[in-house]
N, C-alpha and C positions, 0 to 999 in steps of 0.2 A: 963548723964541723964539730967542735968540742958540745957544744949548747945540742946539737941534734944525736950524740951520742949519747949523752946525759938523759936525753929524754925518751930514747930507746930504752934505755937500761932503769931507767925510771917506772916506764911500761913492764917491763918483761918482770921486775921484781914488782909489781904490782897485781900484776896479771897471777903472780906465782904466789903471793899471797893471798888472793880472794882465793885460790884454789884450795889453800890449805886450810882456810878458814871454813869453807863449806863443807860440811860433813852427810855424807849419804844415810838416807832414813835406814835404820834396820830393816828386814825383810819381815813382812807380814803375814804370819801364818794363814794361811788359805785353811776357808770352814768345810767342812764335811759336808756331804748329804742330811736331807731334814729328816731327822726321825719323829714321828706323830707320836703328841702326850693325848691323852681322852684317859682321864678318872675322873668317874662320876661319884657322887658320895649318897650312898644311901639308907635312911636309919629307917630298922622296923623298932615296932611299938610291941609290946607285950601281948597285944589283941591282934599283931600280924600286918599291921598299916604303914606303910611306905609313906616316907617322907626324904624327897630332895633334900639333900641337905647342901650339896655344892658342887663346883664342876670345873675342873684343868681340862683348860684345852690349849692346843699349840705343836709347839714344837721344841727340840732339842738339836742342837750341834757339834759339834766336836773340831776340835782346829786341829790339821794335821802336824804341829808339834808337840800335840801330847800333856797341853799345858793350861787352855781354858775351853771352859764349854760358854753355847750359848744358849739362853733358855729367850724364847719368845710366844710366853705364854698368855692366858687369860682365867682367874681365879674369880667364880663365878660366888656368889654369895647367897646361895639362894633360901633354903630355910635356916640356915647355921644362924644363932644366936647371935654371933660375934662374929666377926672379922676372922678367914679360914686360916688356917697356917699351913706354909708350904716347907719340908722338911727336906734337908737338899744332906746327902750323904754322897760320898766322892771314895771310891776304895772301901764301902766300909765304915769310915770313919765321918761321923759329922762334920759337914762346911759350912753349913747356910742353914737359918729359921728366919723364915718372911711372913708375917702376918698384914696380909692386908687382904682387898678385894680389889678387882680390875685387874688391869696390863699391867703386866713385866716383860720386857725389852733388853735385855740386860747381861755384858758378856761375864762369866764369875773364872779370873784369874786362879788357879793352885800352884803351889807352890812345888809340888811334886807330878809325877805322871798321874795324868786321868786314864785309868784303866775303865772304869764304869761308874753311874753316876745313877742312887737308887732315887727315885721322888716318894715321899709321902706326902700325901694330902690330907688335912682332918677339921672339922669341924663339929659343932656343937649343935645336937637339937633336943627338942624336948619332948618327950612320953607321955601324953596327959591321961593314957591307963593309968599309969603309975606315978604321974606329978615327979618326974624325975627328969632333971638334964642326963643325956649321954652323949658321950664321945663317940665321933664313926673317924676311922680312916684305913686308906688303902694305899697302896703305894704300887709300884712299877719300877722298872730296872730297864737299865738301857746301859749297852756293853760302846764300847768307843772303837770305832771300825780301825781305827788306825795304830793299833797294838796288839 
């Protein structure tokens, strides 16, 4: 009797230990709806000549706690000199500068509330009127549905 109450009780504080050992995930913010990114970049020339110079496209999202967005985007490279740079402002205030070309995939955590989240796009091409590099960029603004 003794030996099978031991191993009840052996059980039950066992049982009440894995329980407290296991700890439930935090709750994962659920994303928004996809808002469409399309900036194209395009440089004229001093004689009026259009030149591609790069291309955002993709998408944008927003996590209804107010606290990261998602970008899943594609930064096209197409007459820009260099590698385009993606200028990521959040309130206002600078977050994020990526320079690269191809996919981003990628969710960007803040630290405060994401009220709205501007994009500039910019790259570099060249003027051969004028034998001069220029800078193009444009940007777009996207408000965060859930504030």
């Amino acid at each position: 009797m003794r030996s099978s109450t031991l191993l009840r009780l052996g059980g039950v504080v066992g049982a009440a230990l894995f329980c407290a050992a296991v700890t439930t995930a935090p709750a994962q913010a659920a994303l928004g709806p996809a808002q469409p990114v399309d900036i194209q970049l395009r440089g004229y020339s001093s004689t009026g000549a259009e030149t591609q110079v790069g291309r955002l496209t993709g998408t944008i999202r927003f996590d209804d706690g107010n606290s990261l967005y998602r970008l899943d985007v594609t930064m096209n490279r197409q007459s820009s000199y260099v590698d385009t740079k993606l200028q990521i402002d959040v309130n206002g205030t600078a977050h994020q500068a990526i320079y690269q070309s191809g996919s981003l995939y990628q969710d960007f955590p803040y630290p405060g509330t994401v009220q709205n989240v501007r994009l500039t796009y910019e790259g570099v091409y060249f003027d051969g009127a004028t034998n001069t590099a220029k800078i193009v960029k444009r940007s777009a603004f996207y408000d965060n549905p859930f504030n």
